[in-house]
ZAMARGU-4260 file (C-alpha; in steps of 0.2 Angstrom, whole numbers, plus 5000, padded with zeros to 4 digits):
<rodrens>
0) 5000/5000/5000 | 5009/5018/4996 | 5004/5032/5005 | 4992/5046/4995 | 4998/5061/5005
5) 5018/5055/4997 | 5014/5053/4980 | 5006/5070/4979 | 5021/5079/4990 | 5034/5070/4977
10) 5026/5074/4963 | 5023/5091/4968 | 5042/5094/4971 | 5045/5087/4954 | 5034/5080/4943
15) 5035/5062/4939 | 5043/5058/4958 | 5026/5052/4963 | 5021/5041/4946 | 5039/5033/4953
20) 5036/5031/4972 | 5021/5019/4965 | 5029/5010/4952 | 5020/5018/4937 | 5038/5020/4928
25) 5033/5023/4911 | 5023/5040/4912 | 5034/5043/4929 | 5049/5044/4919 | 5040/5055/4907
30) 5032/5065/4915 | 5051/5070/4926 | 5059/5072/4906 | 5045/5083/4901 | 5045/5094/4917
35) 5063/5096/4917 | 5061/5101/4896 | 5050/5114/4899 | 5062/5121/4914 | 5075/5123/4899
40) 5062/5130/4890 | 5056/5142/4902 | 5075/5146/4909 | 5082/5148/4890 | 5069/5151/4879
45) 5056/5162/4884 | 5044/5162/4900 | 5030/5159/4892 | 5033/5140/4894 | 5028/5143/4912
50) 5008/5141/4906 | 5012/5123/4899 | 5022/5118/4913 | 5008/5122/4926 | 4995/5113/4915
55) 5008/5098/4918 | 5008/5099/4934 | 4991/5100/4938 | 4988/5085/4925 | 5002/5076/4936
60) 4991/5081/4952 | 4977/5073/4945 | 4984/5058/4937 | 4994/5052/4952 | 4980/5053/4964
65) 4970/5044/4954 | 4983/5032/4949 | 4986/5030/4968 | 4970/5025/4971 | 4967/5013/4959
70) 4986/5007/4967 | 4981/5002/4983 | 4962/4995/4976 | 4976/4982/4967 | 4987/4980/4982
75) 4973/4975/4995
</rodrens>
């Protein structure tokens, strides 16, 4: 069983972290790629990469409770 309140405080920290804690590796290891991208992005390119890098992390908010869930459903 993984613990909700972790998965969202690691993937709030950086994206993907949580995806990892609960062994969802695949979109995890994306989701980590894709934040740290649009960090160049924001940091080199222009700062208007700082809207898509908040739809990101709310879509990793919402994925990773949900995926969470249906974790520990599985695990019991």
């Amino acid at each position: 069983m993984k613990k909700m309140w972790l998965s969202i405080l690691l993937s709030i920290l950086i994206p993907g972290l949580g995806h990892i804690y609960i062994k969802d590796l695949k979109p995890g290891i994306s989701f980590l790629i894709l934040s740290f991208i649009l960090s160049a992005c924001i940091q080199l390119v222009h700062s208007s990469f700082t809207f898509l890098y908040l739809i990101l992390w709310v879509y990793v908010m919402i994925n990773v409770i949900k995926k969470t869930n249906k974790y520990n459903q599985g695990y019991q």
